[in-house]
GUMARKE-835794 format. One record per residue (C-alpha): residue number from 0; x, y, z. Coordinates in nm, 3 decimals, padded with zeros to 5 digits. Example, Ala and Ser with C-alpha at 12.3 -4.5 7.8 and 13.67 -1.06 7.14 Angstrom:
<atoms>
<atom 0,<01.230,-00.450,00.780>>
<atom 1,<01.367,-00.106,00.714>>
</atoms>
This chain:
<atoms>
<atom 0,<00.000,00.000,00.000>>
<atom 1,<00.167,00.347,-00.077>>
<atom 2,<00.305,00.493,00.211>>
<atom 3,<00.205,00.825,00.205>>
<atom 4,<00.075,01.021,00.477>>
<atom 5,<-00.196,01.258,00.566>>
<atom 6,<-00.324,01.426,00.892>>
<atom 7,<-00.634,01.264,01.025>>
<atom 8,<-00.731,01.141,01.350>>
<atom 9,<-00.588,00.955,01.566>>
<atom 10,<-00.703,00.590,01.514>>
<atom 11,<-00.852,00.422,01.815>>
<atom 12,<-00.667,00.185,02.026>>
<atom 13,<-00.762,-00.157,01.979>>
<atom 14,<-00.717,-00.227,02.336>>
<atom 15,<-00.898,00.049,02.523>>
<atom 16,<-01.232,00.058,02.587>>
<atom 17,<-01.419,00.330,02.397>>
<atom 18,<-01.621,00.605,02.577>>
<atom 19,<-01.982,00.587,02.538>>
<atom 20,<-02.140,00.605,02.228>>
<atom 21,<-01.784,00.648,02.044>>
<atom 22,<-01.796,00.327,01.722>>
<atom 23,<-01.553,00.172,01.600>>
<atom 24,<-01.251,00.008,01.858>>
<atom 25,<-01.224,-00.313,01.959>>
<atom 26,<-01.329,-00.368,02.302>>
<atom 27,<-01.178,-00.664,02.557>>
<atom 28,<-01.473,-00.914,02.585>>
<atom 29,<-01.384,-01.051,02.215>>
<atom 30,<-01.051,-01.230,02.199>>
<atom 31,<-01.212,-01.539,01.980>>
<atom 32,<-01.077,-01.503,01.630>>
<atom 33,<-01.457,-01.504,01.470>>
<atom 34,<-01.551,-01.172,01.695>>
<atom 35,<-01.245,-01.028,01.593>>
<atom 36,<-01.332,-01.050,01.246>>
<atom 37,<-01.606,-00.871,01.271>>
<atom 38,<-01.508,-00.540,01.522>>
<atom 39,<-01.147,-00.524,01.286>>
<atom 40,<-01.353,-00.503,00.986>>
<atom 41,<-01.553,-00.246,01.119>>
<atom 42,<-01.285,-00.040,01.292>>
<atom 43,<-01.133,-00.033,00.948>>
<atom 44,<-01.443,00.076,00.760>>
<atom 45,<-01.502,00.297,01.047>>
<atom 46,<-01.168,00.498,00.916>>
<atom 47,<-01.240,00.484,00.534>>
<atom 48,<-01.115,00.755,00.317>>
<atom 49,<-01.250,00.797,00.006>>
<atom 50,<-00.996,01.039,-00.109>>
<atom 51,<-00.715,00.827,-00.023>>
<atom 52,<-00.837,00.549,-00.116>>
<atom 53,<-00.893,00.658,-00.501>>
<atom 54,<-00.539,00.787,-00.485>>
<atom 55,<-00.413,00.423,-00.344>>
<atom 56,<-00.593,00.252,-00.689>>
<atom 57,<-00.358,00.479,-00.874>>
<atom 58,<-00.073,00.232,-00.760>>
<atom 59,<-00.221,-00.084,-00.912>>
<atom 60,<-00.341,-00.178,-01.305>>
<atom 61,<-00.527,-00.472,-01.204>>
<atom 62,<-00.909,-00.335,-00.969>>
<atom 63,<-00.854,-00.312,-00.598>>
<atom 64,<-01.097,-00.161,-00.428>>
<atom 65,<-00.929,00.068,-00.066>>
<atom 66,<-01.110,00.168,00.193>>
<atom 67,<-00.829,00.459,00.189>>
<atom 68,<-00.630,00.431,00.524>>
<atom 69,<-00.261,00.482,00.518>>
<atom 70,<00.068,00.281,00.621>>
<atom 71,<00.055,00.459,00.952>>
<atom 72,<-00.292,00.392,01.077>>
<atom 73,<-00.271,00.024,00.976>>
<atom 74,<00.071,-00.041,01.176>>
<atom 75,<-00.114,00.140,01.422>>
<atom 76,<-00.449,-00.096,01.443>>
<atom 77,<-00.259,-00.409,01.414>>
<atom 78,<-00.021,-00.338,01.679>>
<atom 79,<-00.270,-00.255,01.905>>
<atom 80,<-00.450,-00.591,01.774>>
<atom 81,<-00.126,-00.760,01.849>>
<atom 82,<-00.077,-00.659,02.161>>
<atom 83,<-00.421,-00.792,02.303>>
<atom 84,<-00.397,-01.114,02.137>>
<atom 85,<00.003,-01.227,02.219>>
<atom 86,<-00.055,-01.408,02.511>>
<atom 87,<-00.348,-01.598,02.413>>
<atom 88,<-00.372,-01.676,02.053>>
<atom 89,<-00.174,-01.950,01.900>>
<atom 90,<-00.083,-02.010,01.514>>
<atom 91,<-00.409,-02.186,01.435>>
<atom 92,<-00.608,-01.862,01.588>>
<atom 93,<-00.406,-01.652,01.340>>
<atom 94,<-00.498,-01.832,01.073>>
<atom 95,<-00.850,-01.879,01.133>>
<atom 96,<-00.844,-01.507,01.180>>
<atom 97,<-00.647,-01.412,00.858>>
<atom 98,<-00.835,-01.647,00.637>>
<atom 99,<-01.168,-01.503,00.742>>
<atom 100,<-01.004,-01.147,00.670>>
<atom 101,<-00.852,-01.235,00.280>>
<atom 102,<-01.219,-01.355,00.198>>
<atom 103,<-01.314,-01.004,00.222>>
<atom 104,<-01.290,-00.716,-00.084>>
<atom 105,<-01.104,-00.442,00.046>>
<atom 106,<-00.723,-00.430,00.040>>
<atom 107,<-00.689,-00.298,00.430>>
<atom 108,<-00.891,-00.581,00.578>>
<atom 109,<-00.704,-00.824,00.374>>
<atom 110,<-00.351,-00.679,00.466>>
<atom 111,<-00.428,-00.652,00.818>>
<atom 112,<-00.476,-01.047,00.841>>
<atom 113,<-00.134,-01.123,00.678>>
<atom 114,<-00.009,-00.853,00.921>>
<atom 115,<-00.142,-01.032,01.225>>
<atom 116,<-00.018,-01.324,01.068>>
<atom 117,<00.350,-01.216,01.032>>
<atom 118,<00.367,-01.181,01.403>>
<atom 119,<00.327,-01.532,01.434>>
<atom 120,<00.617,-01.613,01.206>>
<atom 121,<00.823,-01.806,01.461>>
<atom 122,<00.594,-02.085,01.449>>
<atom 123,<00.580,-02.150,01.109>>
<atom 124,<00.645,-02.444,00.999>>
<atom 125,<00.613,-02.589,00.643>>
<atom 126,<00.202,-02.626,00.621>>
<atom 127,<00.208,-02.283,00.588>>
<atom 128,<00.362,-02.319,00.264>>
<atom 129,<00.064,-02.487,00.108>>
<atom 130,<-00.190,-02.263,00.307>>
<atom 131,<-00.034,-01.963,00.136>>
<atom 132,<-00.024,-02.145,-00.184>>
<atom 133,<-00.452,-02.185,-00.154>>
<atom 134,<-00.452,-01.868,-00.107>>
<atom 135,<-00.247,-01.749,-00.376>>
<atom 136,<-00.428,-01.966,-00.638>>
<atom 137,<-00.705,-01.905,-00.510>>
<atom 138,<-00.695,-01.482,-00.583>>
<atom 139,<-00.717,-01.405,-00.231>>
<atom 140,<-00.361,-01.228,-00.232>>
<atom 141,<-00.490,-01.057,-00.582>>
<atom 142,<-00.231,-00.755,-00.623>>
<atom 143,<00.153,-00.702,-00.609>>
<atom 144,<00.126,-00.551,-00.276>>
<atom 145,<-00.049,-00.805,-00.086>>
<atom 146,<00.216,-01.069,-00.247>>
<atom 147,<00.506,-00.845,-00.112>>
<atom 148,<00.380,-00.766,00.184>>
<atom 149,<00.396,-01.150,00.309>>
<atom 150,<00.576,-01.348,00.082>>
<atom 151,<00.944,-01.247,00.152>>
<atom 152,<00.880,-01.275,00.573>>
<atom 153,<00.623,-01.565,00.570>>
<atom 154,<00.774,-01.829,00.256>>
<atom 155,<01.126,-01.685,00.266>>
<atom 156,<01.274,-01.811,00.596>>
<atom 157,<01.031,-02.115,00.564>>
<atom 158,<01.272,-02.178,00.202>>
<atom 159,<01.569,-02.131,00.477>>
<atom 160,<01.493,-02.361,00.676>>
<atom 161,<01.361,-02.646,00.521>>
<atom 162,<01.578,-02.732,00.222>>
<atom 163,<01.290,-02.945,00.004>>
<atom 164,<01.047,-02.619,-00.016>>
<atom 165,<01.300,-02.482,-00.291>>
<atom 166,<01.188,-02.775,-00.483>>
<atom 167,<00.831,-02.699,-00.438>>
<atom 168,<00.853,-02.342,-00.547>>
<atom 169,<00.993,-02.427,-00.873>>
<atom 170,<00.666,-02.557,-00.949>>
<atom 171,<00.503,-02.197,-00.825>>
<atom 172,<00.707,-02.050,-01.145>>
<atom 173,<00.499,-02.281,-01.362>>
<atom 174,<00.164,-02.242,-01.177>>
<atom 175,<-00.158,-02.058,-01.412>>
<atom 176,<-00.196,-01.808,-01.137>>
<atom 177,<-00.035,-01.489,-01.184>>
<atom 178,<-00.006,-01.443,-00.816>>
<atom 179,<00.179,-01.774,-00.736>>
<atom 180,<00.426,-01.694,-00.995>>
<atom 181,<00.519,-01.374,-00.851>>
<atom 182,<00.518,-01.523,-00.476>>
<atom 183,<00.759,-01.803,-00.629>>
<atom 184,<00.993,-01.473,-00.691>>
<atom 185,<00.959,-01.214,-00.429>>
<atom 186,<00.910,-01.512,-00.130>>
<atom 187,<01.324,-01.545,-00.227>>
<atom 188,<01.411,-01.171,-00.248>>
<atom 189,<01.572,-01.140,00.124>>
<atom 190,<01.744,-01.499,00.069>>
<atom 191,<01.893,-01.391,-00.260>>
<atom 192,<02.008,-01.030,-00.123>>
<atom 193,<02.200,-01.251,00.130>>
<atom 194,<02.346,-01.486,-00.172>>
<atom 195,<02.145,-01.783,-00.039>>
<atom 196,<01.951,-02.012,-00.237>>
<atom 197,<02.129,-01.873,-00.567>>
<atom 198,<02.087,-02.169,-00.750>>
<atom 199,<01.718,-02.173,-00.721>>
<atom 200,<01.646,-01.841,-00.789>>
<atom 201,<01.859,-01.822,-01.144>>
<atom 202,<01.604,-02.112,-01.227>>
<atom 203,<01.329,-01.971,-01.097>>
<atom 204,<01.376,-01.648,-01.294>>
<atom 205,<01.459,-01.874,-01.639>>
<atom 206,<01.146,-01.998,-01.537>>
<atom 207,<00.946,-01.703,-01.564>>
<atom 208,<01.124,-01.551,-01.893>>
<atom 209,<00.868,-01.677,-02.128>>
<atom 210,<00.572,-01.501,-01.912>>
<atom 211,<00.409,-01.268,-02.091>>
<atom 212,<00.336,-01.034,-01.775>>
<atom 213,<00.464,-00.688,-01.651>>
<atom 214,<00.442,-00.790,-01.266>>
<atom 215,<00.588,-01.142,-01.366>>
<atom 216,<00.871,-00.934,-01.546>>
<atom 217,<00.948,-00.659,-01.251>>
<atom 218,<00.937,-00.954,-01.000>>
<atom 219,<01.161,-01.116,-01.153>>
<atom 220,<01.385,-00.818,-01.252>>
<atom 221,<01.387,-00.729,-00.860>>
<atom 222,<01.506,-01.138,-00.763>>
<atom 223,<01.763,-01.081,-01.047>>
<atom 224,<01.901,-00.743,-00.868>>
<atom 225,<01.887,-00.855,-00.555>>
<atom 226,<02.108,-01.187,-00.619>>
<atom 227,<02.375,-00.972,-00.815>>
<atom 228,<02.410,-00.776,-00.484>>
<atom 229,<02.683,-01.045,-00.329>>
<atom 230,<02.795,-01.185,-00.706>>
<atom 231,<02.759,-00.944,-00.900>>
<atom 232,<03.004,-01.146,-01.236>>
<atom 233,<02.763,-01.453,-01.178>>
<atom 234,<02.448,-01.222,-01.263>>
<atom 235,<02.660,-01.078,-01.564>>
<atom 236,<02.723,-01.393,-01.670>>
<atom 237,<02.377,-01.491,-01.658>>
<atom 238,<02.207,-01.205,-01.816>>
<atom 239,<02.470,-01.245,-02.132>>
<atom 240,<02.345,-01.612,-02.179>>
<atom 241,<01.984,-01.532,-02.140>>
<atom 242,<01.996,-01.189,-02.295>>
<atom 243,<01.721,-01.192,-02.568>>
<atom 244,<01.520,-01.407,-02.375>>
<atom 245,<01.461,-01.205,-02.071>>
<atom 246,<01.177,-00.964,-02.064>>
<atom 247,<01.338,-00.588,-02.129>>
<atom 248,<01.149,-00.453,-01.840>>
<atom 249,<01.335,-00.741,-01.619>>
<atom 250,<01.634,-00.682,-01.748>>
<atom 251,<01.659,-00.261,-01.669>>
<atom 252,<01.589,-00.395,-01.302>>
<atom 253,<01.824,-00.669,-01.289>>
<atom 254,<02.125,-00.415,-01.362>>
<atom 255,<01.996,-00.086,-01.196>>
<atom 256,<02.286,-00.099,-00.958>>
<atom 257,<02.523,-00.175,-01.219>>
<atom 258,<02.762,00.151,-01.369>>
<atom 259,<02.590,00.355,-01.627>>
<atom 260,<02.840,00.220,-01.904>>
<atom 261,<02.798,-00.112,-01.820>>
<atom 262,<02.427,-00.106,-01.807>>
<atom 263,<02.416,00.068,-02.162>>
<atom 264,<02.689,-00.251,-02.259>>
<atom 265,<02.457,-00.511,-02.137>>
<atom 266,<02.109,-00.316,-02.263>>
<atom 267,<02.306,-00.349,-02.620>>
<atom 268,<02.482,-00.701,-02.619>>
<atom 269,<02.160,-00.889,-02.467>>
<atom 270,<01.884,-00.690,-02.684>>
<atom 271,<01.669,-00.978,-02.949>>
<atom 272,<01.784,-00.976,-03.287>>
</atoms>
């Protein structure tokens, strides 16, 4: 979600009770995940901004309806979420929450479920692989944002730690759904900045060459740049072999942190004949 700002009011603690007659925070009697559900969705719609939110839909090619609250506030509401629910929810509360929240239409009520999720991202443990892959395939994460917001911190150190997932995402490259393609990129973004998993994610962007879409292509422009950070020669190499086959738009991201000259050098000596 763009992270602009604006001045509005201050949003309503989740954990406080509200004075009389004020609408719209979450008070302590509901802790079950269901009755959460309900008083976040309505502390979020209680915030709605239709100015912002038309300027949010600028962002995005694909429709995504907002309900127009900023970076801010939503760090905000699920912090204040988090902090009433630490001690007593467990992983399978989380979920039950989250997946009631990415079944709704607006982006906010969707993003604060994989928010509240995140939190819980010491107990994941390779089930959540194939939850988020429903999810994916099934449109609920249906824009670039809501991919990026959970992919790299959820699927990422879940890749880390349990070597046969790699396997498993090379099928994501393959998958029909434009959303589980881009997941089986971005999800390795923070590995490949570290020059981990480099082997996977040079097939994985191969992979993804022949797509013929502009948020397949800067995905996998961003994995490209990101892996050159610790060896940089090895994604030289690579881009020279591939050259006309990689997407142009993937290619300007793969080398934005190389030298001007060299850019212009590869731009011309990988371009289709």
């Amino acid at each position: 979600m763009p992270n602009k700002t604006r001045k509005t009011p201050r949003p309503v603690a989740l954990g406080k009770r509200r004075p009389e007659g004020e609408a719209g925070c979450l008070t302590e009697r509901g802790l079950k995940p269901e009755e959460l559900v309900r008083e976040s969705k309505a502390l979020l719609e209680s915030r709605a901004n239709a100015e912002y939110a038309r300027r949010s839909r600028r962002y995005f090619k694909e429709k995504v309806d907002f309900l127009g609250l900023t970076t801010p506030e939503m760090r905000t509401i699920e912090a204040d979420l988090w902090n009433r629910i630490r001690d007593r929810w467990e992983l399978k509360d989380a979920i039950t929450y989250t997946e009631a929240l990415l079944a709704d239409r607006f982006h906010e009520v969707r993003a604060l479920g994989l928010l509240v999720l995140l939190r819980f991202r010491k107990e994941f443990d390779p089930a959540l692989f194939e939850w988020t892959r429903k999810w994916l395939a099934a449109d609920r994460l249906d824009n670039w944002a809501l991919v990026d917001l959970f992919c790299p911190d959820a699927i990422g150190p879940l890749l880390a730690a349990h070597a046969g997932l790699e396997t498993k995402m090379k099928a994501w490259a393959k998958h029909p759904n434009r959303w589980v393609k881009r997941a089986s990129a971005v999800s390795f973004i923070k590995l490949a900045r570290r020059g981990r998993c480099l082997e996977t994610v040079y097939e994985i962007a191969e992979r993804l060459f022949p797509v013929e879409d502009d948020l397949i292509h800067k995905a996998t422009g961003w994995l490209l740049r990101e892996a050159g950070r610790t060896d940089r020669p090895r994604l030289r190499d690579f881009l020279l072999t591939h050259g006309p086959a990689i997407p142009r738009t993937a290619l300007r991201y793969a080398i934005e942190h190389f030298p001007e000259a060299e850019r212009r050098d590869l731009l011309t000596r990988t371009k289709p004949r």
